[in-house]
RODO-2510 file (C-alpha; in nm, 4 decimals, decimal comma):
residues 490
     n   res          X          Y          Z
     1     x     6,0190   -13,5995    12,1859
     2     x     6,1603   -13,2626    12,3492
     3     x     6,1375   -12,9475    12,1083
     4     x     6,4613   -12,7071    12,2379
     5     x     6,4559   -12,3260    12,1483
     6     x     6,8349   -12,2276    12,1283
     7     x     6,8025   -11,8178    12,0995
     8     x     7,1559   -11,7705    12,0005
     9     x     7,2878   -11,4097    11,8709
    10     x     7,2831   -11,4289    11,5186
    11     x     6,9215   -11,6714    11,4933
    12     x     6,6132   -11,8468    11,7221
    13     x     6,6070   -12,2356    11,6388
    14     x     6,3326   -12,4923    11,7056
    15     x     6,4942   -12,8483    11,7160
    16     x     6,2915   -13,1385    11,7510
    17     x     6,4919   -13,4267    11,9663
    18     x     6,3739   -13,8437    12,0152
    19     x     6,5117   -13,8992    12,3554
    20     x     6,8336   -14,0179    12,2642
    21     x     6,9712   -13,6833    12,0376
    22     x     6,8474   -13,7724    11,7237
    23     x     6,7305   -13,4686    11,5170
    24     x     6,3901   -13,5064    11,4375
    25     x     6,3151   -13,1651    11,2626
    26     x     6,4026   -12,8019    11,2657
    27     x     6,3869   -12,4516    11,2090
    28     x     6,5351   -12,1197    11,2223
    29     x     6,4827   -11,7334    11,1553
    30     x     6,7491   -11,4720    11,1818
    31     x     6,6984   -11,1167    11,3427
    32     x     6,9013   -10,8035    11,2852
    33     x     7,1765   -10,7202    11,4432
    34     x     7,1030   -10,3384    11,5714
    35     x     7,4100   -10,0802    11,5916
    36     x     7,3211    -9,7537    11,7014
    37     x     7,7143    -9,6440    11,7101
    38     x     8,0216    -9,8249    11,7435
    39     x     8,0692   -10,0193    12,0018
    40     x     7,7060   -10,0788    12,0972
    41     x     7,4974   -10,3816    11,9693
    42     x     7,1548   -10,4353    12,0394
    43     x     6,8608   -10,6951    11,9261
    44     x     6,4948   -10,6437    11,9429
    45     x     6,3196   -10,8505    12,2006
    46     x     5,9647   -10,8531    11,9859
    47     x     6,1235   -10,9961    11,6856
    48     x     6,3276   -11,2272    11,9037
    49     x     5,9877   -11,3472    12,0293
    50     x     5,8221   -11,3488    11,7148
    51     x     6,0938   -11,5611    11,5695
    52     x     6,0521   -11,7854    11,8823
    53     x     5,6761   -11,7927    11,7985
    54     x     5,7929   -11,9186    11,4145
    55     x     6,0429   -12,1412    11,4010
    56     x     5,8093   -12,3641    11,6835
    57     x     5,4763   -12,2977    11,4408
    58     x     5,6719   -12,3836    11,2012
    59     x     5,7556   -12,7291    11,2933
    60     x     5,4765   -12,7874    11,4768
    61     x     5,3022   -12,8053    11,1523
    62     x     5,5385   -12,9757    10,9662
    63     x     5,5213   -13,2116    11,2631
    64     x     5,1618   -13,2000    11,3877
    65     x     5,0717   -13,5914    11,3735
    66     x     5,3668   -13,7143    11,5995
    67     x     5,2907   -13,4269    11,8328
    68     x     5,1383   -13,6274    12,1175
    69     x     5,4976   -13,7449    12,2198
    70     x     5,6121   -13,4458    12,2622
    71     x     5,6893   -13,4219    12,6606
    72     x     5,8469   -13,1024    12,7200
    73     x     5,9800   -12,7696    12,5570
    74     x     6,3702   -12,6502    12,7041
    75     x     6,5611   -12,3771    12,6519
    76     x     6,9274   -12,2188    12,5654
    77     x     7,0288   -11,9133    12,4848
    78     x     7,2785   -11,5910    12,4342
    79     x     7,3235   -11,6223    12,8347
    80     x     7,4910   -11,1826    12,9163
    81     x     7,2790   -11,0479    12,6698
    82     x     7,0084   -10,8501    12,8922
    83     x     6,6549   -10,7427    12,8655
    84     x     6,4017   -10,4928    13,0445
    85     x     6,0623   -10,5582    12,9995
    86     x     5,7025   -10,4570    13,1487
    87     x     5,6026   -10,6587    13,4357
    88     x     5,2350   -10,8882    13,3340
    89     x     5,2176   -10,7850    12,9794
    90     x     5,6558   -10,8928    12,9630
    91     x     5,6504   -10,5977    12,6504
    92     x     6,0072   -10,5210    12,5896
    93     x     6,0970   -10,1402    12,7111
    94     x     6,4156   -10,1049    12,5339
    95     x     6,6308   -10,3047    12,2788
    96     x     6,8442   -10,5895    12,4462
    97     x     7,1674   -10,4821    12,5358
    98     x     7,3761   -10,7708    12,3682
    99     x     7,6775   -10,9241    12,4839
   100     x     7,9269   -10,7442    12,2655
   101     x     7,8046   -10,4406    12,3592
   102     x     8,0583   -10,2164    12,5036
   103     x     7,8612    -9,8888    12,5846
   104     x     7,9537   -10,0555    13,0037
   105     x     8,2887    -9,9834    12,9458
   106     x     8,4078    -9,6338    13,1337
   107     x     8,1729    -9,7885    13,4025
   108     x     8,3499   -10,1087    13,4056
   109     x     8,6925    -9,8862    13,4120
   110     x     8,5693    -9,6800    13,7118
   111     x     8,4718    -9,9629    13,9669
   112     x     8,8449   -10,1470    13,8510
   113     x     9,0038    -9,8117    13,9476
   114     x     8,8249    -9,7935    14,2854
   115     x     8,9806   -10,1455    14,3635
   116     x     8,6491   -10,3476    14,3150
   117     x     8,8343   -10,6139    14,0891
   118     x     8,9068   -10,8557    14,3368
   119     x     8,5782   -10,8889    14,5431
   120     x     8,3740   -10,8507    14,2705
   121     x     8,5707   -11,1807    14,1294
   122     x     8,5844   -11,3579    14,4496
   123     x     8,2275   -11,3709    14,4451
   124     x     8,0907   -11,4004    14,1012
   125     x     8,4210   -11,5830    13,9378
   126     x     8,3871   -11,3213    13,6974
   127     x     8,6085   -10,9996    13,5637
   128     x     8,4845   -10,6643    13,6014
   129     x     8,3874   -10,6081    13,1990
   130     x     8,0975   -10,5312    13,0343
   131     x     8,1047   -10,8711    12,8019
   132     x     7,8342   -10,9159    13,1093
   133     x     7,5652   -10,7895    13,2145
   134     x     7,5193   -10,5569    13,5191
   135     x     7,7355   -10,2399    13,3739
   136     x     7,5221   -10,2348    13,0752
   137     x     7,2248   -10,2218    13,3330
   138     x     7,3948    -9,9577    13,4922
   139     x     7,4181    -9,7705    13,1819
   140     x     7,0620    -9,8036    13,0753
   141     x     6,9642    -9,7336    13,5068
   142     x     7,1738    -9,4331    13,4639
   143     x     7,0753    -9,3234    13,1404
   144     x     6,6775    -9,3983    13,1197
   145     x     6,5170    -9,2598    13,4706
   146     x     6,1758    -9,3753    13,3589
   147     x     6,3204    -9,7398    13,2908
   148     x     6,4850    -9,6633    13,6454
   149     x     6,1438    -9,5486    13,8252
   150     x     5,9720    -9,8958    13,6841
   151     x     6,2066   -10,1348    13,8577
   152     x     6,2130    -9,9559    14,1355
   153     x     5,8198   -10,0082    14,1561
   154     x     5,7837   -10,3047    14,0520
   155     x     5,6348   -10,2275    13,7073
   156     x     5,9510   -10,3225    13,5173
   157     x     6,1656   -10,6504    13,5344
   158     x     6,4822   -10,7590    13,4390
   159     x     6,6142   -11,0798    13,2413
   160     x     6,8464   -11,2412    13,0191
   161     x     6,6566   -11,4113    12,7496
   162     x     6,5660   -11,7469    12,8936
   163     x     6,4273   -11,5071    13,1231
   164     x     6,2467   -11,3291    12,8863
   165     x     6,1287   -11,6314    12,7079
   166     x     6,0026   -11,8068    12,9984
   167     x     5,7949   -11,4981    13,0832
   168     x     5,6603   -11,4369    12,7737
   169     x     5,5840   -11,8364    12,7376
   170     x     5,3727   -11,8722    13,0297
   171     x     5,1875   -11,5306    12,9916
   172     x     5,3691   -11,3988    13,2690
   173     x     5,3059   -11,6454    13,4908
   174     x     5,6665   -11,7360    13,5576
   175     x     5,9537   -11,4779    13,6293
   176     x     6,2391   -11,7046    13,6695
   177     x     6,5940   -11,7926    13,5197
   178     x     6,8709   -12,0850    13,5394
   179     x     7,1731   -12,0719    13,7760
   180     x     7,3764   -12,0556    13,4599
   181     x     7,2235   -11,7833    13,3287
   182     x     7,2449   -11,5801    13,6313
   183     x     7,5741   -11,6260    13,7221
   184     x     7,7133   -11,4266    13,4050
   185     x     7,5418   -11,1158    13,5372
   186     x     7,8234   -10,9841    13,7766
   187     x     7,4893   -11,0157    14,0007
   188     x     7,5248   -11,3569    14,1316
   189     x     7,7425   -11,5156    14,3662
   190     x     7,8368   -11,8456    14,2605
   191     x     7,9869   -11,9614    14,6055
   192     x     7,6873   -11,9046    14,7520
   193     x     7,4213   -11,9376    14,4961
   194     x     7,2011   -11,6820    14,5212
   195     x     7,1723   -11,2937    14,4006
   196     x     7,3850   -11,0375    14,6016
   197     x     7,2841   -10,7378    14,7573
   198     x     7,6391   -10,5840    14,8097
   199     x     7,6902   -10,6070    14,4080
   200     x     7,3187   -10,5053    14,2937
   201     x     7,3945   -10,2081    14,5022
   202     x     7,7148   -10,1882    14,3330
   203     x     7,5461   -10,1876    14,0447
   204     x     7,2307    -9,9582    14,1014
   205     x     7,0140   -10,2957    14,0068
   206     x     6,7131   -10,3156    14,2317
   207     x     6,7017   -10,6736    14,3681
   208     x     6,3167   -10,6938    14,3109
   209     x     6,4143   -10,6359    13,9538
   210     x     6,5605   -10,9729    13,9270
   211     x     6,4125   -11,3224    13,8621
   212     x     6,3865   -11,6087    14,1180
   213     x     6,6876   -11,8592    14,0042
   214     x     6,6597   -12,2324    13,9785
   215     x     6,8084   -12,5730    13,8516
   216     x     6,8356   -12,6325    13,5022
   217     x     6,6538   -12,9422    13,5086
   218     x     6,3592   -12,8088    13,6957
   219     x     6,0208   -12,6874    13,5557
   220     x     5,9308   -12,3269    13,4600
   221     x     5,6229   -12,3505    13,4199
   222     x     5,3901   -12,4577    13,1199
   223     x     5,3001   -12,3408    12,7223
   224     x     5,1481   -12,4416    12,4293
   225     x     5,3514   -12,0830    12,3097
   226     x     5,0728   -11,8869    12,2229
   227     x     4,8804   -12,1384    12,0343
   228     x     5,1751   -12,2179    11,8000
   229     x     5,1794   -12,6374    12,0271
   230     x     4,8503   -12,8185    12,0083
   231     x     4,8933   -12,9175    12,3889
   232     x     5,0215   -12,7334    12,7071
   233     x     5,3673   -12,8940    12,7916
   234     x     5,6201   -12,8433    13,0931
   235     x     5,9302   -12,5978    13,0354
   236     x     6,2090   -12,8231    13,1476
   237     x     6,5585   -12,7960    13,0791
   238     x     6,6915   -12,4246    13,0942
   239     x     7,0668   -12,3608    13,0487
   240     x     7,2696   -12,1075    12,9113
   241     x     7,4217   -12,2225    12,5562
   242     x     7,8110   -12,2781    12,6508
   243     x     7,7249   -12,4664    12,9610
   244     x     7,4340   -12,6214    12,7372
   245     x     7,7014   -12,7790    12,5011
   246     x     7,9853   -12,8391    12,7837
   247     x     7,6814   -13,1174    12,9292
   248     x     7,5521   -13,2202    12,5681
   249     x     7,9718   -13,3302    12,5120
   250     x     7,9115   -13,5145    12,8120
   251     x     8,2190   -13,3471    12,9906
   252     x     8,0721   -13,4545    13,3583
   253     x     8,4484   -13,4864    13,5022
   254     x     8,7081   -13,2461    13,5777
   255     x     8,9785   -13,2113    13,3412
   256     x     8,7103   -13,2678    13,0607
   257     x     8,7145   -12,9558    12,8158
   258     x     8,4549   -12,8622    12,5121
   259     x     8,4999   -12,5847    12,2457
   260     x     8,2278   -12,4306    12,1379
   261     x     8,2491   -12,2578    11,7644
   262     x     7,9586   -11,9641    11,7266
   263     x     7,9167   -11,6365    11,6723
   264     x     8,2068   -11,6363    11,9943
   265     x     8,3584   -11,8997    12,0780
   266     x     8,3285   -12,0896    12,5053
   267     x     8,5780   -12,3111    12,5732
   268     x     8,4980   -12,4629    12,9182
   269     x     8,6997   -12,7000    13,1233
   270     x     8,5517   -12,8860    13,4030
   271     x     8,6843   -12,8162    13,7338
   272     x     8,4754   -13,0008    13,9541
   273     x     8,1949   -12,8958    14,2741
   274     x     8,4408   -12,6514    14,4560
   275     x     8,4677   -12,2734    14,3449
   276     x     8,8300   -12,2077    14,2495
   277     x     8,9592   -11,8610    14,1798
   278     x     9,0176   -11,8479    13,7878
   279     x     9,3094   -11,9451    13,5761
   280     x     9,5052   -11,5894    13,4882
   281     x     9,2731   -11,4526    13,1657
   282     x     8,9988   -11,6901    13,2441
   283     x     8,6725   -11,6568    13,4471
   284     x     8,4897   -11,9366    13,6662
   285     x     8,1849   -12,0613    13,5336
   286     x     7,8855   -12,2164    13,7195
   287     x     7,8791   -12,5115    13,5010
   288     x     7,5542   -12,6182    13,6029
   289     x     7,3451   -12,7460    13,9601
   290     x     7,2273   -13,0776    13,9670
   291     x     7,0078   -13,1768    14,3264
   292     x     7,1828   -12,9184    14,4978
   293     x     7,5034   -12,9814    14,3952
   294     x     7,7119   -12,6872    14,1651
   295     x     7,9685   -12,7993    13,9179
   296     x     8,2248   -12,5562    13,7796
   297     x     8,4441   -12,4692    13,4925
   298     x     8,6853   -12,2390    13,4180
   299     x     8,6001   -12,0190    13,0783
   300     x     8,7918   -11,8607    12,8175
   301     x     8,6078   -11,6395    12,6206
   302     x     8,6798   -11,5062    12,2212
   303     x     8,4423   -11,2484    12,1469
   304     x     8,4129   -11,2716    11,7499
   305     x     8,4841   -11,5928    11,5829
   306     x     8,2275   -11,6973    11,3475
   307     x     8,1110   -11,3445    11,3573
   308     x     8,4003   -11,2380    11,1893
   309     x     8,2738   -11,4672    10,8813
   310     x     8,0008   -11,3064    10,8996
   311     x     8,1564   -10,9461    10,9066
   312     x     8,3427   -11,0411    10,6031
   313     x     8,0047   -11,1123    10,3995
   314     x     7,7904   -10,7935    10,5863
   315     x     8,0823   -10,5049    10,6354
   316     x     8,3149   -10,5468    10,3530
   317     x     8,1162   -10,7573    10,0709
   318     x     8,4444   -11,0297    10,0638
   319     x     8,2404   -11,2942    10,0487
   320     x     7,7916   -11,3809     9,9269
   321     x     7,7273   -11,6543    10,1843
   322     x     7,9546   -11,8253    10,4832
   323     x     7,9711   -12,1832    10,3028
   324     x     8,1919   -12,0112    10,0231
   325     x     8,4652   -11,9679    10,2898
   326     x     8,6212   -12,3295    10,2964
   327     x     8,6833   -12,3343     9,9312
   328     x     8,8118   -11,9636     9,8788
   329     x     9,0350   -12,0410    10,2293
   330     x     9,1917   -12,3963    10,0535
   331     x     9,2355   -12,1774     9,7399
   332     x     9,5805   -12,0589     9,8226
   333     x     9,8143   -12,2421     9,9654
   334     x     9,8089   -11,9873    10,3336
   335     x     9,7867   -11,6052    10,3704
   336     x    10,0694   -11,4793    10,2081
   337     x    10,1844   -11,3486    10,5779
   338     x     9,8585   -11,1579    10,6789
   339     x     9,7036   -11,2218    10,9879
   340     x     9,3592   -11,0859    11,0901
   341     x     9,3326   -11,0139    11,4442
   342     x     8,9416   -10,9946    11,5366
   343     x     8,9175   -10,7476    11,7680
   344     x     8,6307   -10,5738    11,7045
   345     x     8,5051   -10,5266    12,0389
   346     x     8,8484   -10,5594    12,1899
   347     x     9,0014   -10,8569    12,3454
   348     x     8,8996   -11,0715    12,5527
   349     x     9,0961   -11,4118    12,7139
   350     x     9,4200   -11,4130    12,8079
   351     x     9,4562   -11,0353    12,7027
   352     x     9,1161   -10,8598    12,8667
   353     x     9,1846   -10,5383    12,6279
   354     x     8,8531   -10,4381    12,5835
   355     x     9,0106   -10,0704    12,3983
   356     x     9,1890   -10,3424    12,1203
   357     x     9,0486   -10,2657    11,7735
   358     x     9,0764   -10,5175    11,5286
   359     x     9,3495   -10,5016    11,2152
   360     x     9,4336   -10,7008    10,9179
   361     x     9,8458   -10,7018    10,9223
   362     x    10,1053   -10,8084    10,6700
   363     x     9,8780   -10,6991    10,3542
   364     x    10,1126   -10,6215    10,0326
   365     x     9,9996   -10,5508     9,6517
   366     x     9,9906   -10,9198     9,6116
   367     x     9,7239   -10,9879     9,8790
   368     x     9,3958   -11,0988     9,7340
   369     x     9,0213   -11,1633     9,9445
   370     x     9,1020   -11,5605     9,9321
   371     x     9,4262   -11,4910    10,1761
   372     x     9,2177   -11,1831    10,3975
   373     x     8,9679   -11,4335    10,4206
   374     x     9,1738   -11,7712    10,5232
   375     x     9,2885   -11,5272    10,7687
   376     x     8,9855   -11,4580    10,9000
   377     x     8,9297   -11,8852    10,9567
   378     x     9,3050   -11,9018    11,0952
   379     x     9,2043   -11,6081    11,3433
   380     x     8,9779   -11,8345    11,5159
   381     x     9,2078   -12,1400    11,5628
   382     x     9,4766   -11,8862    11,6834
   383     x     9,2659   -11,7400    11,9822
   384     x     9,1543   -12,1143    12,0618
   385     x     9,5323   -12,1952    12,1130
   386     x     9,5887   -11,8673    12,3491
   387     x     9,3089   -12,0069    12,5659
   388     x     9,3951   -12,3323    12,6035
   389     x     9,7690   -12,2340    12,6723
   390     x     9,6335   -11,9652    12,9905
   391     x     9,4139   -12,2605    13,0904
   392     x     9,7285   -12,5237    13,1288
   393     x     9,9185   -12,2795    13,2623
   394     x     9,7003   -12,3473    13,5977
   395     x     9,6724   -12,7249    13,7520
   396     x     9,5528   -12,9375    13,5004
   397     x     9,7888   -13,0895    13,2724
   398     x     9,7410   -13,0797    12,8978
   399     x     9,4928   -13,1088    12,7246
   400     x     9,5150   -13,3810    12,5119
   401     x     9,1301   -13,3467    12,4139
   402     x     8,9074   -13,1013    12,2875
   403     x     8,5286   -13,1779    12,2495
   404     x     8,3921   -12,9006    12,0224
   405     x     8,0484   -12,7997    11,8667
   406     x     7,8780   -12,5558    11,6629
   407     x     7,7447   -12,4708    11,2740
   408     x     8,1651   -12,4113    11,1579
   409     x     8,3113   -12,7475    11,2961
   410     x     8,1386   -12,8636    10,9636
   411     x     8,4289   -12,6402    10,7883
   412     x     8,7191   -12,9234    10,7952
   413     x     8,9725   -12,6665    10,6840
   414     x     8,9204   -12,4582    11,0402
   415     x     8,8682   -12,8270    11,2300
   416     x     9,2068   -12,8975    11,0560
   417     x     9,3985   -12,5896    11,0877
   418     x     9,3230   -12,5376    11,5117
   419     x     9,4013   -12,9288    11,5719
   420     x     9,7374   -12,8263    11,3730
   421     x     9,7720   -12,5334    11,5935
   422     x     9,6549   -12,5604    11,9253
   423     x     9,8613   -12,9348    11,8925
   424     x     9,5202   -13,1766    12,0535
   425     x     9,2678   -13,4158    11,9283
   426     x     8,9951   -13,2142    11,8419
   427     x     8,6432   -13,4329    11,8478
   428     x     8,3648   -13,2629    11,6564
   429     x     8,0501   -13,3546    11,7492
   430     x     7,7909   -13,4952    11,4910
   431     x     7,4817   -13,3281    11,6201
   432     x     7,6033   -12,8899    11,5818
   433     x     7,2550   -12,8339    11,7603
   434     x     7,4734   -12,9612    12,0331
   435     x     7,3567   -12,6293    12,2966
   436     x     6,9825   -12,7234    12,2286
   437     x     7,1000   -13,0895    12,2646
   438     x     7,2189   -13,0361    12,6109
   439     x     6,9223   -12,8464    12,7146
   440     x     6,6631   -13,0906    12,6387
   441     x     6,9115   -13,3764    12,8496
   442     x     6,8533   -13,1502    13,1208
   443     x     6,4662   -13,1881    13,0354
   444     x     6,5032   -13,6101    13,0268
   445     x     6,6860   -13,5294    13,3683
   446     x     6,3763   -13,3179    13,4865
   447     x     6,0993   -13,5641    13,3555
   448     x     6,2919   -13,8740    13,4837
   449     x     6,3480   -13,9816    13,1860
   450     x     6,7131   -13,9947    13,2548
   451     x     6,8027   -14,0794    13,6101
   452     x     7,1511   -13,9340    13,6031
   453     x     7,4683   -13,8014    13,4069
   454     x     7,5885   -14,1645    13,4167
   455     x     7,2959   -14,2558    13,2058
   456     x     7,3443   -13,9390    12,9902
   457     x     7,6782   -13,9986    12,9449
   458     x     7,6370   -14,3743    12,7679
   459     x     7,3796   -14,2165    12,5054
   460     x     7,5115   -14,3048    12,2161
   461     x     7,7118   -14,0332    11,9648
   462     x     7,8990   -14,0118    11,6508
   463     x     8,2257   -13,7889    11,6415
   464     x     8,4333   -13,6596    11,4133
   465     x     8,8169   -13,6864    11,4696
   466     x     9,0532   -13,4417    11,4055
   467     x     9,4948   -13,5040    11,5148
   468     x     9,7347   -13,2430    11,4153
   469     x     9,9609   -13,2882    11,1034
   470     x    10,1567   -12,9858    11,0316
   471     x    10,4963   -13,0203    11,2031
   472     x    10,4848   -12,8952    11,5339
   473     x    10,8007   -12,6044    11,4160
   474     x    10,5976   -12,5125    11,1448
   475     x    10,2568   -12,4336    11,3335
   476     x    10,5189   -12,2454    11,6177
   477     x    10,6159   -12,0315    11,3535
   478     x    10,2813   -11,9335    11,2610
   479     x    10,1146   -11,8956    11,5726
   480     x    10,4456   -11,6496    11,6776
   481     x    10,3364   -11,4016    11,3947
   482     x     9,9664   -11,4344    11,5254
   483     x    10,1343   -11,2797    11,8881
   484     x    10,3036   -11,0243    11,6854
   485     x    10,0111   -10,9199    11,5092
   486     x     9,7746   -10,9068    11,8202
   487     x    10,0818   -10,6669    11,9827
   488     x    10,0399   -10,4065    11,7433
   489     x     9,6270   -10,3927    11,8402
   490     x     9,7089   -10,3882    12,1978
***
């Protein structure tokens, strides 16, 4: 068995895998979600590690007398948002600076002004925005000159939460992180693998600062997590969570594409071992390294997806829980012309607006929560079809094939509604761990328990299928008002 932590935004999971994907057990514990004013969102490291701490005591007891099998512990996790933390003890020194944070932003505005767009995207496959990491690093550098003074010694360190984990894990014994993980910090060159010095100056990061970088598949070290594991085991498999699920859907080839639905929502098309410059509105991903070798994809990004479910419940009271949101959506017959455009901390692929503010449009006296709330679901299928669109507009043909993931492709009205829109086969995985799922494979890769993706690839799966059936005029019509509605926000 391989137990996976997925730290995602919103929660820290335990999952409990056989070798061949089959959930054995699991648990979960939510943290807060920290906003000190708009635009900034921040989590707390402890209670991130706490949780971590939980959710594996937690099924380590419920599990304890099949616990000998257990051969490894992996990781996957939230991979821009960033954490500073005390070098030996690994005690967090400030709130992580989450990925939807957008305190980076006049920083992120300067260096585009001062022409560093292109290089800074030639090497890192990445746009100059503070969705990742290093101008939020900048910001805390900039604005925290203790914080500064301890990287600069050596008494402070710097990681994204795999990082983090890892450190805290193996009592400090191991300061390292994943090349997919790395490669979203506008730190990394992807070309060339390996931290640069020309953008952590850039950036005011101190190179020392940062953790040594290695395959997914290879060990970090060993933990029984702080007594919560009767027995020390290996960490093996560590791997951001879009890339996680983009190898769980076995999409090994190029021209093989995976949506994943979360709190955001990755969709990643393979493009093979050779760094291309990015589709218009997309970035380059570092897929993952396997014996030396780097696959890539090319990334669209939507910022709030699920989270805008979750808005509905926490901001505005709409709804009590997220599973209410299928029924009040098929409650109407559509949204009575309102369209909800999501951008709460601006835009991001195709339109990179990061000063958008989200709206709900087309409201009249006859508008009730059932049709502001279907918009909310039609939102996400809606930004799904702008991505895919930028992404054919470059050399691969169309898509004809979507594999996607996550806790909402269990909603069949939003699985529905996005094959209707975005006009593919959309295949919905059964397992919706599917991010911890493609961690551990990297862990049956590490332990040899798996000799290669071939072997990976013919595990068997389950899928659910999903063809579009609204006539292809009708869903034009409806995605044109969705473009009209995101113009008025731009």
């Amino acid at each position: 068995m391989i137990l996976a932590i997925d730290q995602s935004t919103s929660a820290t999971k335990a999952v409990l895998f056989d070798t061949r994907g089959k959930v054995l057990d699991k648990a979960a514990r939510e943290h807060r979600q920290i906003y000190p004013q708009p635009g900034w969102v921040e989590h707390d490291p402890e209670e991130i590690w706490q949780n971590t701490l939980a959710v594996i005591r937690e099924v380590a007891e419920r599990d304890r007398a099949r616990l000998d099998e257990l051969v490894c512990l992996s990781i996957t996790n939230q991979r821009e948002t960033v954490v500073v933390f005390e070098t030996g003890t690994g005690k967090p020194l400030h709130n992580a600076l989450v990925w939807q944070d957008r305190r980076g932003d006049p920083i992120c505005q300067t260096l585009v002004t001062e022409g560093w767009q292109e290089p800074v995207l030639r090497k890192t496959g990445l746009k100059i925005d503070t969705y990742f990491s290093a101008s939020k690093l900048k910001w805390l550098i900039d604005e925290k000159p203790e914080l500064a003074a301890k990287l600069e010694s050596g008494t402070a360190r710097i990681g994204t939460i795999d990082t983090y984990l890892i450190y805290r894990l193996t009592g400090g014994k191991v300061f390292a992180t994943d090349h997919t993980n790395a490669s979203r910090t506008l730190l990394f060159d992807i070309g060339k693998l390996r931290w640069d010095e020309e953008l952590c100056a850039l950036f005011g990061v101190p190179l020392r600062a940062l953790p040594e970088v290695r395959e997914s598949a290879a060990q970090f070290g060993e933990t029984d997590a702080a007594g919560a594991l009767p027995k020390r085991v290996p960490i093996i498999g560590v791997m951001g969570d879009s890339q996680a699920s983009l190898f769980a859907q076995r999409c090994y080839k190029p021209g093989m594409a995976k949506a994943t639905f979360g709190t955001g929502t990755s969709i990643l098309l393979n493009i093979g071992s050779k760094f291309c410059m990015p589709a218009k509105g997309a970035v380059t991903a570092l897929a993952w390294v396997w014996r030396g070798t780097p696959t890539y994809a090319f990334e669209g990004i939507i910022n709030f997806s699920a989270a805008t479910i979750e808005w509905l419940k926490n901001q505005l009271g709409l709804i009590r829980d997220a599973a209410e949101v299928e029924a009040l959506a098929t409650s109407v017959p559509d949204t009575g012309g309102v369209y909800l455009v999501p951008a709460f901390a601006g835009l991001s692929a195709p339109y990179w607006a990061p000063d958008a503010r989200a709206a709900i449009v087309g409201m009249t006296a006859h508008t009730r929560r059932e049709h502001v709330v279907r918009a909310a679901l039609e939102s996400i299928a809606y930004q799904i079809r702008d991505v895919i669109e930028m992404m054919q507009a470059d050399r691969f043909h169309t898509l004809q094939c979507v594999e996607c993931d996550g806790g909402p492709t269990r909603n069949r009205f939003l699985m529905q509604f996005t094959a209707d829109i975005t006009r593919a086969e959309l295949r919905a995985s059964d397992v919706p761990e599917s991010s911890a799922w493609g961690a551990a494979m990297n862990g049956l890769l590490g332990l040899g328990l798996a000799g290669s993706l071939e072997e990976l690839a013919a595990l068997p799966r389950q899928v659910q299928v999903y063809r579009p059936q609204m006539p292809a005029e009708q869903a034009q019509q409806l995605h044109a008002g969705w473009l009209k509605a995101v113009k008025r926000v731009l």
